[in-house]
N, C-alpha and C positions, 0 to 999 in steps of 0.2 A: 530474583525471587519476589521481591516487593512487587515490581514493573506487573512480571504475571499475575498477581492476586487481581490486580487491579482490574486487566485483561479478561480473567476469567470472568470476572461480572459485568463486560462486557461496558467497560466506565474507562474515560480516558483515564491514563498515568498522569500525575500530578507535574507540571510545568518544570517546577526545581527537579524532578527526579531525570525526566528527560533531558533537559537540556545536559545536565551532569554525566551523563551515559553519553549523550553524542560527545562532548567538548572531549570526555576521554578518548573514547573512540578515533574521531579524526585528528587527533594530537598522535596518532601510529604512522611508523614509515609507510605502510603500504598503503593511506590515504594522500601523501603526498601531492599525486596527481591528478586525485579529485574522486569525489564521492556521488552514488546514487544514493539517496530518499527514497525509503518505499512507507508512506504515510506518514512522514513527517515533515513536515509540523502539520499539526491537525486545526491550532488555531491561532488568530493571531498575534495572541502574544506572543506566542512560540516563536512563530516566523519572525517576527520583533527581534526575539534574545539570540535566535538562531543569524539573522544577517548581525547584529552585532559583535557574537563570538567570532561570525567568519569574517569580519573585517579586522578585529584585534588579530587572527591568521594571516590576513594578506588574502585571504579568500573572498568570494560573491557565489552569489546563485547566478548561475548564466539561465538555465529553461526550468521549469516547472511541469511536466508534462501532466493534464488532466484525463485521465480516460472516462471517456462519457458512457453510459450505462445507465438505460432504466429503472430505477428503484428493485420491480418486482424479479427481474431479472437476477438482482444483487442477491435479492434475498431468496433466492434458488438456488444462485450460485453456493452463496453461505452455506446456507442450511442442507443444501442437500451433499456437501463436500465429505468424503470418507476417503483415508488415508490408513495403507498398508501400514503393520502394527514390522515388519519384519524389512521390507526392504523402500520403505518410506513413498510408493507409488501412490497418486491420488488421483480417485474417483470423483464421480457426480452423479449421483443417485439419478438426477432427473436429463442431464446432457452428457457422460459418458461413464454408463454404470459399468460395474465388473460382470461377467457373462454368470456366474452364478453369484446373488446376494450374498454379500460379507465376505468373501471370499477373493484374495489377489489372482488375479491373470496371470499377474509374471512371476511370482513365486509360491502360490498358494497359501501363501502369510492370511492371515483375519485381516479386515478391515474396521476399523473403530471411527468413530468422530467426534473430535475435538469436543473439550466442554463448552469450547466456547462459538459453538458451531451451530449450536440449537438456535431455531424458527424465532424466537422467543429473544434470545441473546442478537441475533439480528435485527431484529427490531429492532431493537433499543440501539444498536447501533448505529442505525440510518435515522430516527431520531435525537442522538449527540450530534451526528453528522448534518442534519440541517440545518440547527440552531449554533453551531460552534464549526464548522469545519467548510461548510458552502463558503461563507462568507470571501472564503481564501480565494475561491476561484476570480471573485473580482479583484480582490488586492491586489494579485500575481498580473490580470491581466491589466490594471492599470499602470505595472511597473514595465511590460512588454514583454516579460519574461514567460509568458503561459500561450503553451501549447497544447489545442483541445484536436482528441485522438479517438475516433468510435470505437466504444471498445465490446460490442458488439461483433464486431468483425471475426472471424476465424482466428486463431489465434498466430498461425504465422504472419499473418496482415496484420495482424498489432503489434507485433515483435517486428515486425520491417519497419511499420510507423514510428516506433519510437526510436528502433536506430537512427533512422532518415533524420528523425527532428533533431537529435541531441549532436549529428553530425551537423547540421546547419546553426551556419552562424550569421548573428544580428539579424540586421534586418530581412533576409531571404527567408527565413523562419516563415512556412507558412502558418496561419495559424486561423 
């Protein structure tokens, strides 16, 4: 509940609170065999506390996968995102609407959007984002571990790409 406040004003989560959420989290049996990140760590201290909890595990980061995307793009994607209220399906206003406004295709549920989904709240997001979270793209790539993936693409050719990559190991990793 804390985490989302934070979320909703569209402001990163405080370092201590994340890091405390993952360490829980990947101390469960069904992390065992290894975890995906989906924007985490955002900066680099995080990345810091994050390689040193998973070395106190016996763990590492093997890939980093970055998907590249145009700013203006982002902030379409974002802002124009609407998500079924009844059976959780999600739209895009601007690249794949529902056939009539507000309205679910597959269940006739309402469509709402997120608070934290607003033009406005994305902004500010891609501005946290260049001043505290770019930065990672070179740390990762100076460690070897980063894997850059158009993410532009359709979205099954991104989802092939990041299998591909995460199945490739050391140095074959195109990158």
């Amino acid at each position: 509940m804390l985490a989302k406040s934070y979320m909703d004003r569209g402001e990163l989560v405080p370092d201590a609170l994340v890091i405390l959420m993952i360490i829980e989290r990947i101390s469960q049996k069904d992390c065992a065999d290894g975890v995906i990140f989906d924007g985490f760590p955002r900066t680099r201290d995080q990345a810091l506390a994050l390689e040193r909890e998973l070395r106190e595990h016996g763990r590492k980061i093997d890939y980093v996968l970055y998907l590249r995307v145009p700013d203006d793009v982002l902030l379409r994607r974002i802002a124009g995102r609407q998500t079924c209220k009844t059976c959780g399906y999600i739209y895009n206003i601007y690249y794949f609407p529902s056939k009539r406004p507000d309205v679910c295709d597959h269940c006739g549920g309402k469509l709402y959007q997120r608070s934290d989904d607003t033009l406005e709240t994305a902004r500010h997001r891609l501005q946290v984002y260049f001043a505290q979270t770019r930065p990672l793209i070179e740390y990762y790539s100076g460690h070897g571990t980063l894997i850059e993936i158009d993410g532009q693409r359709e979205i099954s050719l991104v989802t092939e790409a990041m299998t591909l990559a995460l199945g490739i190991h050391g140095s074959d990793a195109e990158k």
